[in-house]
C-alpha positions in Angstrom: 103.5 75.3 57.7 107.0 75.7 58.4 108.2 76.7 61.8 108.9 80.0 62.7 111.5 81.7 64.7 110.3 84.9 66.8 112.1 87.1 69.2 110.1 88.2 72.7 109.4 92.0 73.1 112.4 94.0 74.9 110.3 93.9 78.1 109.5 90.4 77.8 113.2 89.6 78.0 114.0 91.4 80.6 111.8 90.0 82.6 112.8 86.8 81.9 116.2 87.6 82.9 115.2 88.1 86.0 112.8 85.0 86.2 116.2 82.7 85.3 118.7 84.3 87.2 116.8 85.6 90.7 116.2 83.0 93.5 112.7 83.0 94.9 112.0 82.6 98.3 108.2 81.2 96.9 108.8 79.5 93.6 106.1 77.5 94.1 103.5 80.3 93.4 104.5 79.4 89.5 101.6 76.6 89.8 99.5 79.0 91.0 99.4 81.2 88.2 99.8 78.8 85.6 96.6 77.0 87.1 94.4 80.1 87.6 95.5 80.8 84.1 93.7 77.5 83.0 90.6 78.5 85.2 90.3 81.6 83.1 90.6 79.6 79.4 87.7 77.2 80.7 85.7 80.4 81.9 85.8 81.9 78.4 85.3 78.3 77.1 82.1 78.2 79.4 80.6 82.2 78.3 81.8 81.9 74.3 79.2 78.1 75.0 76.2 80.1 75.8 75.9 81.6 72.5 77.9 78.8 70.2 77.1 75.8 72.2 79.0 73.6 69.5 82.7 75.0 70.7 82.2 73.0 74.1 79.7 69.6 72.6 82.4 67.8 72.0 83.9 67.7 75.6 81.5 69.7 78.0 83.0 68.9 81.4 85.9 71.7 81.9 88.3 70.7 84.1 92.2 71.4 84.4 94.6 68.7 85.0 98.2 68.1 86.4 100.3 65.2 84.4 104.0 64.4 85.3 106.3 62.3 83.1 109.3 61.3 86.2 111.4 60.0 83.2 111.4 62.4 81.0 111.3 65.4 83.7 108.3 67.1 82.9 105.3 68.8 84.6 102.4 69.8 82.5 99.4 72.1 83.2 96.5 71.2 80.8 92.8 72.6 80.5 90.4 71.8 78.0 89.3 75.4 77.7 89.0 78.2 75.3 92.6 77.4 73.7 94.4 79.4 71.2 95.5 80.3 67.6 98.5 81.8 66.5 97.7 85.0 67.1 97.1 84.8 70.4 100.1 82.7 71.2 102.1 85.7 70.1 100.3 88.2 71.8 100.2 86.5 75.0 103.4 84.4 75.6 105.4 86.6 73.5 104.9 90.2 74.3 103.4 92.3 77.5 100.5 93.6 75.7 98.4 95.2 78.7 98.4 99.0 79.7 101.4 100.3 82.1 104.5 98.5 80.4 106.5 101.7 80.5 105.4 101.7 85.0 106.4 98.0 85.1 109.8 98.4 83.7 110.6 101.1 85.7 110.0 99.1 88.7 112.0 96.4 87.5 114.9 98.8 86.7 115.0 100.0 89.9 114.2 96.9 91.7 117.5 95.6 94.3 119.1 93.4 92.1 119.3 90.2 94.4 115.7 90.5 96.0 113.8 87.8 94.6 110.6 88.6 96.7 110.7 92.0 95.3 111.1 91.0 91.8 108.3 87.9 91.6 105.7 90.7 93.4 106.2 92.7 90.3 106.0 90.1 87.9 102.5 89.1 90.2 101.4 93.1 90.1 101.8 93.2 86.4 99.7 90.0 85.7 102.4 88.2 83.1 101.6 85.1 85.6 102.9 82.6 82.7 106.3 83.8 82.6 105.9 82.5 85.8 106.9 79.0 84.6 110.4 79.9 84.0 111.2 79.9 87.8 110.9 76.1 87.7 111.7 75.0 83.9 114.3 75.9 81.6 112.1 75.1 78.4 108.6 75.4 78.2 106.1 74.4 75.6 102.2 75.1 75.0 100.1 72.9 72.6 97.1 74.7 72.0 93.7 74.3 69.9 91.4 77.0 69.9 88.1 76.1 70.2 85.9 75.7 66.8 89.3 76.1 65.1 90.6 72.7 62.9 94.1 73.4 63.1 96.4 73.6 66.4 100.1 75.0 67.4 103.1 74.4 68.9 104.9 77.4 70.9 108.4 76.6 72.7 111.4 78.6 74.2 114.3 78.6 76.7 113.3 81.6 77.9 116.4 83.4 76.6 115.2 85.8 73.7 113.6 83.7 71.4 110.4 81.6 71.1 109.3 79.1 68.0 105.5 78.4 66.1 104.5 75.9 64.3 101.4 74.0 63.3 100.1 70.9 65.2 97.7 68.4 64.3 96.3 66.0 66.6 95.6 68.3 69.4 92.5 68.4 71.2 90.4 72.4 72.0 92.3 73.5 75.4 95.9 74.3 76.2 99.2 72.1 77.7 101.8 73.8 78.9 104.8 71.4 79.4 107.7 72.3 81.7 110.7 70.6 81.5 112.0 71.1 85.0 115.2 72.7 85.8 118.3 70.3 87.9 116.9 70.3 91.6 113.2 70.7 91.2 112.3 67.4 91.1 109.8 68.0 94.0 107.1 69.6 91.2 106.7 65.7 90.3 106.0 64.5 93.6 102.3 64.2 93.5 101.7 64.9 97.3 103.7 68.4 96.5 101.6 69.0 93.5 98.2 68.5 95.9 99.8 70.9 98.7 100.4 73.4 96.5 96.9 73.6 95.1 95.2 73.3 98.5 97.3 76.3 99.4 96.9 78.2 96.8 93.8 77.1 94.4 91.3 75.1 96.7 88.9 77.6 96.1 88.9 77.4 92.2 85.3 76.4 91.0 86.6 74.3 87.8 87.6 70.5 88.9 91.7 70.5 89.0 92.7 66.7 88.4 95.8 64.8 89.4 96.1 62.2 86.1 94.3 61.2 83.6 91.6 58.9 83.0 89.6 56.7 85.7 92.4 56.9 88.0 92.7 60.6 88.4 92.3 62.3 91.8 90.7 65.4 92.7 92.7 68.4 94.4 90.5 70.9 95.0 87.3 71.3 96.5 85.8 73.2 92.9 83.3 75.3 94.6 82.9 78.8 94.1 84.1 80.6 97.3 82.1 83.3 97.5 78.8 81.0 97.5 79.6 80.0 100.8 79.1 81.4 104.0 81.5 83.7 105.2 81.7 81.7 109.1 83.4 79.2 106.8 85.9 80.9 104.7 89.1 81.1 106.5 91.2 84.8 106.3 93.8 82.3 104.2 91.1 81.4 101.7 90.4 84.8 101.2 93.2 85.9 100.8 94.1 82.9 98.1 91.0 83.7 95.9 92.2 87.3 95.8 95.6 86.0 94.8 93.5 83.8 92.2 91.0 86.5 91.0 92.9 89.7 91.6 96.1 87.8 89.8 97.9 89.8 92.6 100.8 89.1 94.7 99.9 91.1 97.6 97.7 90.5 100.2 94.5 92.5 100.4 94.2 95.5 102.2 90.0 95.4 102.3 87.8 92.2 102.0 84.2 93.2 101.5 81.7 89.6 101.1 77.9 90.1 101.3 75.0 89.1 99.6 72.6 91.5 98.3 68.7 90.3 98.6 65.4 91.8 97.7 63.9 93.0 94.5 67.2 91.8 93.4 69.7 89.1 94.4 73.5 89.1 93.7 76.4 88.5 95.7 79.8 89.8 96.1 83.3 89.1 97.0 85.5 92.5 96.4 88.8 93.2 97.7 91.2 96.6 97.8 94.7 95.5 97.0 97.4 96.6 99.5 99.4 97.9 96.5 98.7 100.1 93.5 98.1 98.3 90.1 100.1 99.4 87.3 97.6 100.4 84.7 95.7 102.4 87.6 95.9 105.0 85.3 95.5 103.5 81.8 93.0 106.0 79.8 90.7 103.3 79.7 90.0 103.5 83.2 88.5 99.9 83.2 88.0 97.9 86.1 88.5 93.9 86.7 85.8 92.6 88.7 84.4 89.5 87.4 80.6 89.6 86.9 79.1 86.1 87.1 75.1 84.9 86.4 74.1 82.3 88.6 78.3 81.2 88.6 78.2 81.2 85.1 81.3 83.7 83.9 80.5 86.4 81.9 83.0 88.8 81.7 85.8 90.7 83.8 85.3 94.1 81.8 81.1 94.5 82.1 81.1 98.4 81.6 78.8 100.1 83.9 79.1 97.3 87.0 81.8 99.5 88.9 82.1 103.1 88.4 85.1 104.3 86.9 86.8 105.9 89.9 86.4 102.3 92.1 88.5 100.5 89.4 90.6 99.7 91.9 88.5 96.8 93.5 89.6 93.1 92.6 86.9 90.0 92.9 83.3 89.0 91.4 80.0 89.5 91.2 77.4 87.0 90.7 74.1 87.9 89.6 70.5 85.4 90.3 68.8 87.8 88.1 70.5 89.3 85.0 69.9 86.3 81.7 72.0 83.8 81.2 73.0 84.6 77.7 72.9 87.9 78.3 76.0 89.4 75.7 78.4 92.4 76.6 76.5 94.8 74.3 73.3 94.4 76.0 75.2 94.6 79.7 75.6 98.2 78.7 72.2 98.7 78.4 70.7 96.8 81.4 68.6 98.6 84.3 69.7 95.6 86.4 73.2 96.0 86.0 72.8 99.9 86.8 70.9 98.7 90.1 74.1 96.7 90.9 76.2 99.4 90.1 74.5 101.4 92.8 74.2 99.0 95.4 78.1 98.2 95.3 79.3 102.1 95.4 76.9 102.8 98.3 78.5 99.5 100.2 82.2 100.1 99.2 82.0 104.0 100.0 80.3 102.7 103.8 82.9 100.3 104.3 85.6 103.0 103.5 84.2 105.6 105.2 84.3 103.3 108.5 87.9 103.1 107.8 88.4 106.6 107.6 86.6 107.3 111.1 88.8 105.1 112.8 91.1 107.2 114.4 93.3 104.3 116.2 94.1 102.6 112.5 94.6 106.2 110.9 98.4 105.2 109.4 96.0 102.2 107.5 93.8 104.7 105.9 96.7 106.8 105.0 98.0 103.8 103.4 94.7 103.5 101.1 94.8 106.6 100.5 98.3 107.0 99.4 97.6 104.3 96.9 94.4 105.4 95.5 93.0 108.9 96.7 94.2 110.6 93.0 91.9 107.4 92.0 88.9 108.5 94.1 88.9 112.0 93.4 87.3 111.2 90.2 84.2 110.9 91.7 83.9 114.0 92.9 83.3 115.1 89.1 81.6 111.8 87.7 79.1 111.4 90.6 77.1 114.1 92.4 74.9 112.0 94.1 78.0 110.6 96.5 80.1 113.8 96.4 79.8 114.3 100.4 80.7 110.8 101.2 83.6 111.1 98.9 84.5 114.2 100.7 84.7 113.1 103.6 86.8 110.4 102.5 89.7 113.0 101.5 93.1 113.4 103.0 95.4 116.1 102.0 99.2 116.8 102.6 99.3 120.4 104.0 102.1 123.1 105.1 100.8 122.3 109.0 103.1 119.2 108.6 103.5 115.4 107.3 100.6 114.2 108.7 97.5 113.6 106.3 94.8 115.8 106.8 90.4 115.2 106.3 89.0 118.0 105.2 86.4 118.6 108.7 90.4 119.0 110.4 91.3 122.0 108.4 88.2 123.5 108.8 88.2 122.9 112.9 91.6 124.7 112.9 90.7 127.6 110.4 92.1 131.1 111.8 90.2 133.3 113.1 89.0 135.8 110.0 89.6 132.6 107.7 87.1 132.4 105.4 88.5 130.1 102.8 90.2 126.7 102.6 93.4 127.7 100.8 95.5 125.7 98.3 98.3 125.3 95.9 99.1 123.1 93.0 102.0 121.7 92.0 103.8 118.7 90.3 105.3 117.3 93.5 105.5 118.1 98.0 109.0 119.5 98.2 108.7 122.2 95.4 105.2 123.5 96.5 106.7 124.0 100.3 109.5 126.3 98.5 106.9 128.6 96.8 107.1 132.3 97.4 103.2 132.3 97.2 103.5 130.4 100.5 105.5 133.0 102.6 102.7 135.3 103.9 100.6 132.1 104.7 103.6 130.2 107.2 104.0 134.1 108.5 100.6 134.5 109.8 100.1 130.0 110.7 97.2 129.6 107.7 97.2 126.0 106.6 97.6 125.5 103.0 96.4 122.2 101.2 99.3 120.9 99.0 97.8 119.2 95.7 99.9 117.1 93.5 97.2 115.3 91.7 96.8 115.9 87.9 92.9 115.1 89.0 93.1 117.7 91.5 92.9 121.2 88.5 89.5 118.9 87.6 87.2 118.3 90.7 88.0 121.2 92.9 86.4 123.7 90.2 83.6 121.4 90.1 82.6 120.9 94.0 83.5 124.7 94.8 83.0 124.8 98.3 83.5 122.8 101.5 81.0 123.6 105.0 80.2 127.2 103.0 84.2 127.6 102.8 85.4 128.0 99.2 88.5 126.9 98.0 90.7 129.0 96.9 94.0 128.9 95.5 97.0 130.9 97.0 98.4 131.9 93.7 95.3 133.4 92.5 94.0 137.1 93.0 94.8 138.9 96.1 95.7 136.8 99.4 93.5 138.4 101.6 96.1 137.7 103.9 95.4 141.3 106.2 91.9 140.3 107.5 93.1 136.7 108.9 94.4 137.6 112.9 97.2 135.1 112.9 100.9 135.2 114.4 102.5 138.6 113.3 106.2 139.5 113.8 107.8 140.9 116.6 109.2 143.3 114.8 107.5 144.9 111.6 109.3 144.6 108.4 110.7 147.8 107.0 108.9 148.4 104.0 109.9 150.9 101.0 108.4 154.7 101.9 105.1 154.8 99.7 106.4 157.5 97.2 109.5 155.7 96.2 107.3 152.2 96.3 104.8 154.5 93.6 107.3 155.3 91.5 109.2 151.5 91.1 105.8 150.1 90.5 105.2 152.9 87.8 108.2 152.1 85.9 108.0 148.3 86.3 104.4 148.4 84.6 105.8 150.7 82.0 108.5 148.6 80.9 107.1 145.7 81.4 103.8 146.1 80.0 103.6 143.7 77.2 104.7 140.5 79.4 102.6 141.1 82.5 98.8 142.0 83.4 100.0 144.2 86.3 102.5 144.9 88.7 101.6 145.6 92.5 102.6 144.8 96.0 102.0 141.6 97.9 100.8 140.6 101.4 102.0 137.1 100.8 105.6 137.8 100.4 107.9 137.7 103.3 111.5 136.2 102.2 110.9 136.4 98.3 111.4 139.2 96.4 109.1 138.6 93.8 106.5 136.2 92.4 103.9 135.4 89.8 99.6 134.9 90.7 97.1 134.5 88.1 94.2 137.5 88.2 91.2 136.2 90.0 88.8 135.3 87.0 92.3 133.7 84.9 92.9 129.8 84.7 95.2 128.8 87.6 99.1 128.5 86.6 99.6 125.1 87.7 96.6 124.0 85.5 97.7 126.4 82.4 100.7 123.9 82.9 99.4 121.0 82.7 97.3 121.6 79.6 100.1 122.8 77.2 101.8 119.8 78.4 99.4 117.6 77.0 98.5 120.1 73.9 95.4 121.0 75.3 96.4 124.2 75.0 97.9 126.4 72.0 98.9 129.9 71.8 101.3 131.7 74.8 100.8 131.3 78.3 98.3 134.0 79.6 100.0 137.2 81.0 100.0 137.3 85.3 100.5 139.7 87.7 103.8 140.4 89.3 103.8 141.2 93.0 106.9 142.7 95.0 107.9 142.5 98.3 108.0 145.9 100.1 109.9 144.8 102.4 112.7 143.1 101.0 116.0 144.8 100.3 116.6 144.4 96.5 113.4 145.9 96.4 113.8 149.3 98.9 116.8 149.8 97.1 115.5 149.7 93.4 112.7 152.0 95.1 115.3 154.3 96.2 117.1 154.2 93.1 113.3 155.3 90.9 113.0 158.1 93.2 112.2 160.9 90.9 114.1 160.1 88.0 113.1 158.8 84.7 113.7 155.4 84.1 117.6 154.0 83.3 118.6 151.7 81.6 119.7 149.9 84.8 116.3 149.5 86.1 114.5 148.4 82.8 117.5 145.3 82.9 116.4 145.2 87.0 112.5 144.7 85.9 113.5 142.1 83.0 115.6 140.4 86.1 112.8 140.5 88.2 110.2 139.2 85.9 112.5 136.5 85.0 113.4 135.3 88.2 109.5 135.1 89.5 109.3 132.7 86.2 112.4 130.5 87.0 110.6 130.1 90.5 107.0 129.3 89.0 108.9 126.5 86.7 107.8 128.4 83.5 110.6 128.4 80.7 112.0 131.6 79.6 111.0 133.2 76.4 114.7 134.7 76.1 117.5 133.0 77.8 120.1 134.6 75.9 118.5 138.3 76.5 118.5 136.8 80.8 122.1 136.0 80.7 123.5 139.3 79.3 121.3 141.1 81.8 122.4 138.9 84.3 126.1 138.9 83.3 125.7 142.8 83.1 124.3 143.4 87.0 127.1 141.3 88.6 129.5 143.1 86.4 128.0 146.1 87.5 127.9 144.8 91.4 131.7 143.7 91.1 132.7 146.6 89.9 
C-alpha cells in the first residue's frame, strides 16, 4: 500500500499551533501523558485477553518501555498493548473526536496568547494528551500493530497540518511512538531525567515502565496499583499524580475520596472531584469516566450503571473482589452487584459533599464546587427520589439578597413575615434577571428571589414542588401575592391612576388587544416599569416556553400572557386620563400596541411585527415633538 498524505482536523491544527509556538513552564508533563497513554493500550490489551486470550499468548507480560537513541536524537515511548489499525490512527492522532470540541476551541480562542500554563491545562482538560509530544519533538512517529491483526502502520508528521500512513511489516502487537527531539531538549535522553520524571509523575502506574531493553533494562516505577494500598501510605503528591494519570487532568483535585467497601460485598475505591469543569460535562451522553476494575483486572471506563448520571463528574476507579472476571459490558448492565455498587458510592460521595457544604469556615470552597457542577447535580433531583433531601440540601442559589450563594434552609430562615412561598425567576443569565420588571414589587417590599440560570433548573423544580412545606413559585407566574407579605413599604405611597379612569384604560386595552393577550389587569409587582408580561397560573412558565422552541420541542405560537400595568406610573395615569369617557382613538389603540410591544422587548421575546412597531413608534415621537 502506497503512502498516504492526510491533513489534521481544523481543531487539531490549531492546537498544534499552540503546542509549537507556546513556551511551557512544565514541558515535561509530555511523558506523562504519552506514558499513561501506554498504560491504557496495555489495559485494553489485558480486558479484550479475558475473552480472546490468543491476542496477548504471544507476549503476555505488558509492560511499557522508555528507549533513547543519543545519536540519532530520539526518545521513544513503547507498550506492547492493544495497538492500532488504520482506522484508529486516524481517529486518534489525526482528529479530536470526543464530545465538547466546539467548548475547547473556544477556550483556546480566548486563551492569553503568551500563557503557556494556560494553554497546556486546556490541552490536559480536553484529554488530547498525545499532542502532547509536540512540546518536546518536531517530528513524531507511531509504529503500531493491532493486536490479532497481520499487518502494521506507520503514522508521521511535523506537527504543521499534515500527517502520513502507510503499511509496516515487521512490527510487533503494541505501539512506539518516536520523538525526534527539538534543538535544546537533550535532557529527555538523560536517563536519570527520564526516571525523575516518572517517579514524579507515573510511580503509581500498575503496568511495569522499563528503562531499555532486554536483560539490562531497569525498572522506574513501583507498578502497584495505588489504590490497593493503605491510605497512611499514599502521600497528598501521589494522589494527586494518579488523578493526573486516571482523570487525564491537569488540575489538581478539589475532593479525594479512598475507602474500601466490606461486607456482603467487597470493592474499593479511589474517586476524585476535579477542581475544574470538564469539557463534555454536558455531552448528551451524560457518561461518566470512572474506571471499574475486578480484582485489578481493567474492565472498562464507561460501565453504565456504576455512577449515576448526575455524579459523572467524578474521576478514578473502582475495583471489585466480587463481580466475574470475564464478566462483558452487556452483562455489567444487567448485574445486581454492580447496582449494589452504584448505591453504596452515591450514598458515600453525597456524605462526603454534604460535610463540605456544612462547613461554614471553607464556604468560598463549596461555592467553588458548586459553581462548577451544581447545573450537574440538579439532575438528581429528577432521576433519584430516594436522595432528593440530601441533594437539596446540597443546593446553592444566586438570589436578589446579593452575590453571596445561598442553601435553601437560609432563604427559608429569612422568609418575610406573611411569606408563604420560596419565589423564583428564570432566565438565560444573572445580569438580565436582576433587570426584570417582574422583580420590582419583590426589591420594594425586601422578598428574596432565587435567580435560576440553569437549563436543568425548568426540569427539577416542577418535579420536587415544595421545600419545608414552602412551594416554589415563580414570580412571573399568576398573581404576586405581593399585598399579604408585611415587608418595607414606602414613605410615601405611589400615586396611582383614580379607579374609574384605571377601568376604563384596562377596558380598551383588552378590547384592542384581545387577540395577542389572555388578559390585561393591574400589578402589585410593578414599581418603576410600566408594563410587563406573566404567564396565567396553570400556563407553562415563559422562560421554559423559551427554551423549548429553541430546541424545537415546541411548534405552533407562543401561548398568549397576561399584561399587567403599573397604576402608578406616569405613562400610564396619563393614558388613563386620556380613556376617560371617550371611545377609543386611534392614538391609544397605537399606545396599547406600544405597550404590548415593549413588555415583549423586555421579556426577550421577538416581535411578530417590527415594521407595524416602528411606524407606531415613529408616529408617538412625532406626535410628542410636535
Amino acid at each position: 500500500m502506497t503512502e498516504e498524505r492526510l491533513s489534521f482536523q481544523a481543531e487539531v491544527s490549531r492546537l498544534l499551533d499552540i503546542v509549537a509556538h507556546s513556551l511551557y513552564s512544565e514541558k515535561e508533563v509530555f511523558l506523562r501523558e504519552l506514558v499513561s497513554n501506554a498504560s491504557d493500550a496495555c489495559d485494553r490489551l489485558r480486558y479484550a485477553a479475558l475473552t480472546q486470550p490468543e491476542l496477548s499468548a504471544d507476549d503476555p507480560n505488558l509492560k511499557v518501555r522508555l528507549l533513547v537513541d543519543k545519536d540519532a536524537r530520539t526518545l521513544t515511548v513503547a507498550d506492547n498493548g492493544i495497538g492500532m489499525n488504520r482506522e484508529d490512527l486516524v481517529e486518534n492522532l489525526g482528529t479530536i473526536a470526543r464530545s465538547g470540541t466546539a467548548a475547547f476551541m473556544k477556550s483556546l480562542e480566548t486563551a492569553e496568547k503568551g500563557d503557556g500554563k494556560k494553554d497546556v491545562n486546556l490541552i490536559g482538560q480536553f484529554g488530547v494528551g498525545f499532542y502532547s509530544a509536540f512540546m518536546a519533538a518536531d517530528k513524531v512517529t507511531v509504529l503500531t500493530r493491532k493486536a490479532g491483526e497481520a499487518h502494521g502502520w506507520r503514522w508521521e508528521s511535523d506537527g504543521k497540518g499534515e500527517f502520513t500512513i502507510a503499511e509496516a511489516e515487521g512490527l510487533s502487537r503494541g505501539t512506539k511512538i518516536v520523538l525526534h527531539l527539538r534543538e535544546g531538549d537533550d535532557e529527555y535522553l538523560d536517563e536519570a531525567r527520564l526516571a525523575g520524571i516518572v517517579r514524579k509523575y507515573s510511580d503509581h502506574i500498575a503496568i511495569p515502565i522499563l528503562f531499555g531493553e532486554g536483560d539490562d533494562a531497569k525498572a522506574l516505577n513501583s507498578a502497584s496499583a495505588l489504590w490497593t494500598r493503605s491510605k497512611s501510605e499514599i502521600t497528598p503528591d501521589q494522589y494527586k499524580e494518579f488523578y493526573h494519570h486516571v482523570g487525564h487532568a491537569f488540575d489538581d483535585p478539589w475532593l479525594t475520596l479512598h475507602w474500601r467497601a466490606e461486607g456482603a460485598l467487597e470493592y474499593t475505591n479511589l474517586l476524585f472531584v476535579p477542581s475544574t469543569k470538564p469539557f463534555d460535562l454536558f455531552d448528551p451522553k451524560r457518561s461518566h469516566r470512572v474506571k471499574l476494575y475486578v480484582k485489578r483486572v481493567f474492565i472498562t471506563d464507561a460501565a453504565e450503571g456504576l455512577i449515576p448520571p448526575y455524579l459523572r463528574f467524578l474521576r478514578g476507579v473502582v475495583d471489585s473482589e466480587d463481580l466475574p472476571l470475564n464478566i462483558s459490558r452487556e452483562m455489567l448492565q444487567h448485574n445486581p452487584m454492580l447496582a449494589k455498587i452504584k448505591a453504596g458510592i452515591t450514598r458515600r460521595v453525597l456524605s462526603e459533599l454534604s460535610k463540605k457544604a456544612k462547613d461554614t469556615e471553607n464556604a468560598a470552597e463549596y461555592d467553588k464546587f458548586w459553581e462548577n457542577f451544581g447545573a450537574v447535580l440538579k439532575e438528581g433531583l429528577y432521576e433519584d427520589y430516594e436522595h432528593r433531601d440530601e441533594l437539596l440540601k446540597l443546593l446553592r442559589f444566586r438570589t436578589t439578597a446579593g452575590e453571596e450563594l445561598v442553601s435553601l434552609e437560609q432563604y427559608v430562615a429569612r422568609m418575610k413575615e406573611g411569606q408563604d412561598a420560596i419565589y423564583t425567576i428564570s432566565g438565560d443569565d444573572i445580569d438580565t434577571l436582576l433587570r426584570s420588571p417582574q422583580l420590582e414589587g419583590f426589591k420594594a417590599k425586601g422578598v428574596e428571589v432565587l435567580l435560576l440560570t440553569d437549563p436543568v433548573d425548568e426540569f427539577w423544580m416542577p418535579s420536587v414542588g415544595v421545600y419545608d412545606g414552602k412551594p416554589f413559585k415563580s414570580v412571573t407566574r399568576g398573581g404576586a401575592d405581593l399585598g399579604k407579605i408585611k415587608g418595607a413599604e414606602p414613605e410615601k405611597p405611589e400615586e396611582k391612576a383614580p379607579e374609574g379612569e384605571l377601568t376604563d384604560l384596562l377596558a380598551l386595552l383588552k378590547l384592542t388587544l384581545s387577540d395577542a393577550v389572555k388578559d390585561v389587569r393591574k400589578s402589585e409587582r410593578l414599581t418603576d416599569s410600566a408594563v410587563c408580561l406573566v404567564a396565567d397560573d396553570n400556563d407553562m412558565d415563559m422562560h421554559l416556553e423559551r427554551l423549548l422552541k429553541q430546541h424545537k420541542q415546541l411548534s405552533g405560537e407562543v401561548g398568549k400572557r397576561i399584561l399587567e400595568i403599573n397604576p402608578s406610573h406616569a405613562l400610564i395615569k396619563r393614558l388613563a386620563e386620556r380613556a376617560k369617557g371617550s371611545g377609543a382613538t386611534d392614538a391609544l389603540e397605537d399606545a396599547a400596541w406600544l405597550l404590548l410591544d415593549q413588555a415583549r422587548i423586555v421579556e426577550g421575546e421577538p416581535l411578530p411585527d417590527p415594521a407595524a412597531f416602528a411606524r407606531r413608534l415613529a408616529s408617538a415621537m412625532e406626535k410628542g415633538l410636535a
